[in-house]
N, C-alpha and C positions, 0 to 999 in steps of 0.2 A: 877525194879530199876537197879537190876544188869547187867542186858539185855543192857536195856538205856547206862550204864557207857562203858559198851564193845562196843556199835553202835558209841557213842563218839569220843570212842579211834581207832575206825578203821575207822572214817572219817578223824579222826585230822592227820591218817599216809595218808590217801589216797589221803587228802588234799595238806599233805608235799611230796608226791609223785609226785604229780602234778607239784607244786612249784618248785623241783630239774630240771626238765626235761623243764619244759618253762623260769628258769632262761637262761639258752642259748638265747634266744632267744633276751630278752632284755639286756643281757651285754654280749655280744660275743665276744669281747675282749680280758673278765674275760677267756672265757674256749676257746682259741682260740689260740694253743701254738705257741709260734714267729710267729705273724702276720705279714703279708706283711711290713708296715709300721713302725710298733710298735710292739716290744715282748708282751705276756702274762702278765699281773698280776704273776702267777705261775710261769711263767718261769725266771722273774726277780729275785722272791726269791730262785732260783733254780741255779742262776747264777752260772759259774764255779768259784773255786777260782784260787788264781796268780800258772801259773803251770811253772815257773820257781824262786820257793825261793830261792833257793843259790845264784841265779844271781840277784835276786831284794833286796837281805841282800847285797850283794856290792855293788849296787847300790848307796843305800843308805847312806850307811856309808862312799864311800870313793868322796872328790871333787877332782873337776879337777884344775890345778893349771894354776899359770894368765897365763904363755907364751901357755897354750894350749888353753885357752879361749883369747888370745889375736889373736893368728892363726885362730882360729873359725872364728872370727866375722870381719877378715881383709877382702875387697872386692879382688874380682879379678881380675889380671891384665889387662891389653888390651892384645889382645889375636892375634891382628893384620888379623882378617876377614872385610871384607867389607861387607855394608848392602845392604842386598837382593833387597828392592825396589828400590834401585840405579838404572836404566835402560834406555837406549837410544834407541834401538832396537824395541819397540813395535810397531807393526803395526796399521797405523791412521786407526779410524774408516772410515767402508764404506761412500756412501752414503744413501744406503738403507738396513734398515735389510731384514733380510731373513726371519720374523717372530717372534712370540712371541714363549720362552721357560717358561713352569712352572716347578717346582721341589716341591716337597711333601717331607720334612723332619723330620724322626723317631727319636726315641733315645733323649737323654740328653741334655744339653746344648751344651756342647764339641761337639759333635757326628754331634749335628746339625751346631754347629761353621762352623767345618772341610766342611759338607755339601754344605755351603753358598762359602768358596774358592772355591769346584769344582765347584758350580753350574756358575758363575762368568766365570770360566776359560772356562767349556763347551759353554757359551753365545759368550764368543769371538772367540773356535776352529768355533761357523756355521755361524758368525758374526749376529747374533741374538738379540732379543730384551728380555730379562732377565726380567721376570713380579718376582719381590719383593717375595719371599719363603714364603712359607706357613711351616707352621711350626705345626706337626701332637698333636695329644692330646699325654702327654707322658703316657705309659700307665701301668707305677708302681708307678706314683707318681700323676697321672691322672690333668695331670699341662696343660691348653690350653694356654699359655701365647703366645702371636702373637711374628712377628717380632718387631713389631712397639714397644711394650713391654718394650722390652730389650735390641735393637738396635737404635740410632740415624739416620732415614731413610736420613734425609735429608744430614747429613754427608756422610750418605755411596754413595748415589747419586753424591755429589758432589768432593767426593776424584775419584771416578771413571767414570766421566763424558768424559775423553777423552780414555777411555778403553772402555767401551760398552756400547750400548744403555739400558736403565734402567724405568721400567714401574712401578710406584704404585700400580696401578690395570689395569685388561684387557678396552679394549674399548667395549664399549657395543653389537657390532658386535660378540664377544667372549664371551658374560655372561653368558654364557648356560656353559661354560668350567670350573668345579668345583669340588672339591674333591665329592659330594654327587653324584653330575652325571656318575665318573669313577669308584664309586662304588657299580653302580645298574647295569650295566653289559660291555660287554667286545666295546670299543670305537676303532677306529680307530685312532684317536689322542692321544693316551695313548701307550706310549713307557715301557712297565714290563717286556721288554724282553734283559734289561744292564747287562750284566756280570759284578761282582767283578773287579774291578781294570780295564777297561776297555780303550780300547787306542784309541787314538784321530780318529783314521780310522775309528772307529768301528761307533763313533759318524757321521761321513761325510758321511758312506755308510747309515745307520740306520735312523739315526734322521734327517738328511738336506731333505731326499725326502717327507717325511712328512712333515717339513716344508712347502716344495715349493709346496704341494699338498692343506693344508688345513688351512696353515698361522700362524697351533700355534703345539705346541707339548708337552703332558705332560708326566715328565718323573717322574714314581714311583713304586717301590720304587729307590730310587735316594744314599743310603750310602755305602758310599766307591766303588763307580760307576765309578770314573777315575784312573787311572792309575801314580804311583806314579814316575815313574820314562819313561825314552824314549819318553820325550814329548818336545816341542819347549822351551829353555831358557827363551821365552818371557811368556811366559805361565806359569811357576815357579817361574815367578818374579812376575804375575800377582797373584796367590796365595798368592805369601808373602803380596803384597801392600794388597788386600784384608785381611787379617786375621791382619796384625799389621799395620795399617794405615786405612782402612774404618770402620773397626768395633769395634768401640767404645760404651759404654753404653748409655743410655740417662742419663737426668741430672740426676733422681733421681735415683738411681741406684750409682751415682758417688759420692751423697750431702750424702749420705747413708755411702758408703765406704769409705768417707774421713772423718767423723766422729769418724767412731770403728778406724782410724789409729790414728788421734787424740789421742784419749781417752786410746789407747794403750800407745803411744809414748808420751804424757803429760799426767799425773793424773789431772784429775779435781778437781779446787780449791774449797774451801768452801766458801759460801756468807752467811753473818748474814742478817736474817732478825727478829728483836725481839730477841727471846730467840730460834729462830731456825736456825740450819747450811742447804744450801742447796747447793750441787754440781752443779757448774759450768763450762762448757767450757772453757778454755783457748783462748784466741785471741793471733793473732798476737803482739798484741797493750799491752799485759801483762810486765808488767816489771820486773815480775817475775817470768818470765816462765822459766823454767829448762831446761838443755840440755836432748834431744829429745833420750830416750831409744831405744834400737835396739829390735826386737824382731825378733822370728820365726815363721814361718805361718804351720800346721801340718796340710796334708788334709788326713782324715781318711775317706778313703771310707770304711766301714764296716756295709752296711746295708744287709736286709736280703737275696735279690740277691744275692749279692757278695759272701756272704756269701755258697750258695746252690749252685749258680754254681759253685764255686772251688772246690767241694766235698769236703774240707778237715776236718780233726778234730781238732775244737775247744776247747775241755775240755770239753763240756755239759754233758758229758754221753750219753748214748744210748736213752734216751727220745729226746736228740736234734739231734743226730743221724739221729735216726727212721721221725723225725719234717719236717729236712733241706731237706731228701731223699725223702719225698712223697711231698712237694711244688717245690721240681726237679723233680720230673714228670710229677707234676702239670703244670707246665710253659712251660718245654721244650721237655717233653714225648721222654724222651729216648736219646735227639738229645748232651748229656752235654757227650762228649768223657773220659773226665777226670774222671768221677766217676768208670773206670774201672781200675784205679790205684788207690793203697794204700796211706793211707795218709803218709808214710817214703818214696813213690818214689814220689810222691808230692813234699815234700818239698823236697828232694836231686836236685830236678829238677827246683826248683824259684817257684810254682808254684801256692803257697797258699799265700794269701794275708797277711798281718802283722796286730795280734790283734793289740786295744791300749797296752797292755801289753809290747808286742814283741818290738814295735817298737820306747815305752820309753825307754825299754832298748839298744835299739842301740843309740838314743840322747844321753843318760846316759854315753856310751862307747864312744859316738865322743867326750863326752868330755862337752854338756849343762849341765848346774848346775843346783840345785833348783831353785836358784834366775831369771830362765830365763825366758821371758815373752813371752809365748804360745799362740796363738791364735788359737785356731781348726774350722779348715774349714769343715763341713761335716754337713749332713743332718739328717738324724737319724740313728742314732745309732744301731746298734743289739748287742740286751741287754740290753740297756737303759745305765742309770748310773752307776749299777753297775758294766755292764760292763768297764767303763772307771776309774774306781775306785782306778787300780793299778798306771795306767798313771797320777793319776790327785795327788796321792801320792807322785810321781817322779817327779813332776812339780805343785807343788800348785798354781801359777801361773797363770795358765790356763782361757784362756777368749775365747770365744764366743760371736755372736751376739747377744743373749738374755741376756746375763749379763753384755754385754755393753751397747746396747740398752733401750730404752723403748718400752711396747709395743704400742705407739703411732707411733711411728717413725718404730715400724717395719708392722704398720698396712699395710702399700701398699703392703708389699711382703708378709708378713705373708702365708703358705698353698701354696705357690707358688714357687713349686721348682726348677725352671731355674731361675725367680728372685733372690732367695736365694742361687743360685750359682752362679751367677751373681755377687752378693756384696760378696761375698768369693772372686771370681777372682780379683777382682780390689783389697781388699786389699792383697790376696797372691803377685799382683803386688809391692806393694808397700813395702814390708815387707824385710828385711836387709837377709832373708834366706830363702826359703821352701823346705819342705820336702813330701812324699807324700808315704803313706805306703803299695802302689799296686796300681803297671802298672795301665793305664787305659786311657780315653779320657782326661780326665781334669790333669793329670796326665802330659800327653804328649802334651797337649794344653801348660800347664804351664810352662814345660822343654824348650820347644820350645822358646815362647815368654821371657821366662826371659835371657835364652840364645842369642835372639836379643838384650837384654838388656845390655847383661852380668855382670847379676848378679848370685850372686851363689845360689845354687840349687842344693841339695843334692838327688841321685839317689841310692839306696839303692840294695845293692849287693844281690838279692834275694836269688840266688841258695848257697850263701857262709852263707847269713844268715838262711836257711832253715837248713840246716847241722850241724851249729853253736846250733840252740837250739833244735835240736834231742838227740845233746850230755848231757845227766843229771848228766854228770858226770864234766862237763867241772867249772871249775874256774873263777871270776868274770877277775882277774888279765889278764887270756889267754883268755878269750871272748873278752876283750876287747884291748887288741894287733891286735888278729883276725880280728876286727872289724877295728881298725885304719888303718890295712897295706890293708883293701879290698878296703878302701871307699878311697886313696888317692888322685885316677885320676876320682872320682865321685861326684865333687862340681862345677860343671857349666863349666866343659873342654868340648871345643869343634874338635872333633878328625872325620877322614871320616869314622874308622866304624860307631861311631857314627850317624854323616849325612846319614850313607846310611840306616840304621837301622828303625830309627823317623824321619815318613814326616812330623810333625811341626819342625823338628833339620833340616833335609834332605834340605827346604827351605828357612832355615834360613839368612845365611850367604855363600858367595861366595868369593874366593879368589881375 
């Protein structure tokens, strides 16, 4: 019997033996520390706490008064630039292309934005016939959303109908010409061989003889393949019309984004029905609709990327350390330069992206109150919630799509991460201020176009702020002086360092 009771007890471990070692297996997640997408279970509760208290206890306690929240929220003046698409110079289309061009584009929404102005500009350097972008699977958020998706084809057709010739799809003469085809071995019509930044020569020697050799030409990979500056005036106005005048969303994408601004800028009223309240959209038609709140739009880019490639340190400890540094090798094997600096010449240097944390406290210091109404632009988070926990303290405020939404209404985009930055951008547009807390595509997508706008748009003084919270010693009082005298000529002025700096600024406006 007592034999029995011991064979029992060494199956029951060998059994939970078993158990420990195949739970991986079915919740990978659980034991999966900051995952691509999504943190750990573990690592959420493991989250760092606020590593700047002194500065988040004045935060808190002290507000900004009206004349500095009246300057806040004043728009900016006319600034006396003239708009880029203005143009009487461009050269009329041939009367025969030279061929069909395709472009294969990587990377994000932004990335591939910028993609679609060169591919555009390059159609007109061979006078060519521009077959509609394909647009690559993205491959951290593994998003296949097409053009057609997230772009209004038919607008973009017809704002640039007297600029280049524009294909939907090849003619069937060409259907054998396909991303699957150029990727089962090396083509002759397959141009992989574009330098960075590359100038329009490079395209006339390169890509026109293939044209005129085989009728079509595919160029990939195709990001940041032209050359941003030393190219024809008409060809830079030809960017701008493309990027702020053809590329607009489709409707849903827009019926989407003018909803959350809605819903921002009017609270939704209550309707009885019985003994029950249910919120309601505001119509134009309401006779009670209130005057329309200003808000700010906050894009936090801080996911696990971002994250691993800046090398820097976050607060995690050495388990997120040890995490960020082997999914950096994982990705980029060695090729991330920055990980051979410390994280103090990091930040001395701009270099590390702005937690939520950090970069409530610089709203805090411009001078946003609690009362301010937030809207954060961003995808997922690293960290989840708690990481945003300190920020959402210094703005209770704080709205999102999902908590203005429903998930009916977010069902089209839902998992669909260029759509879901897609309804980000339209309403960053719309939005009385944005902010955005590390450089980036969407970052300098947004600078750019709001700047054709001229709206304000706060650009955040990195290197001034990286230096600013190395100091543990510094005062809520002097942070924030610091922080008013850096950021004065950094709310939507447009200046030629500037222009020469950001090719979405650099195209913007012209004297």
């Amino acid at each position: 019997m007592k034999l029995l009771v011991e064979l029992n007890q060494s199956q029951r471990f060998a059994l939970g033996g078993v158990l420990v070692i195949l739970l991986p297996c079915f919740f990978p997640t659980l034991f999966t520390p900051l995952g691509r997408a999504f943190p750990s279970v573990f690592s959420e509760w493991n989250a760092p706490k606020p590593r700047h208290l002194q500065l988040l206890k004045g935060a808190l306690q002290l507000q900004s008064s009206d004349w500095q929240q009246s300057d806040l929220w004043s728009p900016l003046p006319n600034q006396g630039w003239k708009s880029c698409v203005e143009s009487a110079d461009t050269p009329s289309l041939p009367k025969e292309s030279q061929g069909y061009v395709q472009v294969f584009l990587d990377g994000g929404l932004n990335q591939q934005r910028m993609g679609i102005c060169d591919a555009v500009a390059v159609a007109k350097i061979l006078n060519a016939t521009l077959v509609i972008p394909h647009l690559e699977v993205n491959p951290v958020w593994q998003d296949s959303s097409s053009f057609t998706e997230i772009f209004d084809i038919d607008h973009f057709i017809n704002v640039l109908k007297d600029d280049i010739f524009i294909a939907k799809e090849l003619p069937s003469i060409y259907s054998w010409s396909t991303r699957e085809y150029y990727a089962t071995g090396i083509r002759a019509t397959r141009i992989k061989t574009a330098p960075v930044h590359a100038s329009a020569n490079w395209y006339l020697e390169n890509v026109l003889p293939v044209l005129q050799s085989y009728g079509i030409a595919a160029l990939a990979p195709f990001s940041h393949r032209l050359a941003f500056d030393n190219l024809p005036t008409y060809i830079q106005r030809l960017r701008c019309k493309v990027n702020f005048k053809a590329l607009v969303f489709v409707p849903q994408i827009k019926e989407l984004g003018e909803a959350l601004v809605n819903r921002i800028r009017y609270p939704p009223i209550e309707i009885r029905a019985g003994d029950t309240k249910y919120p309601q959209d505001r119509t134009d038609e309401s006779s009670n609709k209130p005057r329309a709140r200003k808000f700010v739009v906050l894009h936090l880019r801080f996911d696990k990327d971002m994250a691993a490639h800046s090398a820097c340190d976050f607060g995690g400890g050495q388990a997120e350390k040890m995490a960020l540094a082997k999914y950096r090798q994982v990705i980029w094997q060695g090729r991330v330069q920055k990980s051979q600096f410390t994280d103090e010449e990091l930040r001395n240097q701009g270099r590390c992206p702005l937690t939520p944390e950090e970069i409530g406290l610089l709203l805090a210091a411009l001078g946003f109150s609690n009362s301010t109404h937030l809207y954060l632009a961003s995808h997922k988070v690293y960290g989840g919630e708690a990481r945003i926990s300190t920020l959402r303290k210094l703005f209770p405020l704080m709205e999102d799509k999902k908590s203005l939404a429903s998930a009916e209404e977010l069902g089209n985009v839902e998992g669909k991460a260029s759509l879901l930055a897609a309804v980000d951008y339209y309403v960053s547009m719309q939005s009385d201020i944005f902010i955005s807390a590390s450089p980036g595509n969407m970052h300098n997508a947004l600078v750019g176009h709001r700047s054709y706008k001229n709206l304000k748009t706060i650009r955040p003084n990195m290197a001034l702020l990286g230096q600013l919270f190395l100091n543990k010693s510094i005062e809520w009082l002097e942070f924030q002086k610091a922080v008013l005298n850096g950021h004065k000529n950094r709310q939507g002025q447009i200046s030629y360092v500037l222009v020469e700096d950001i090719f979405w600024e650099w195209i913007t406006f012209w004297r």
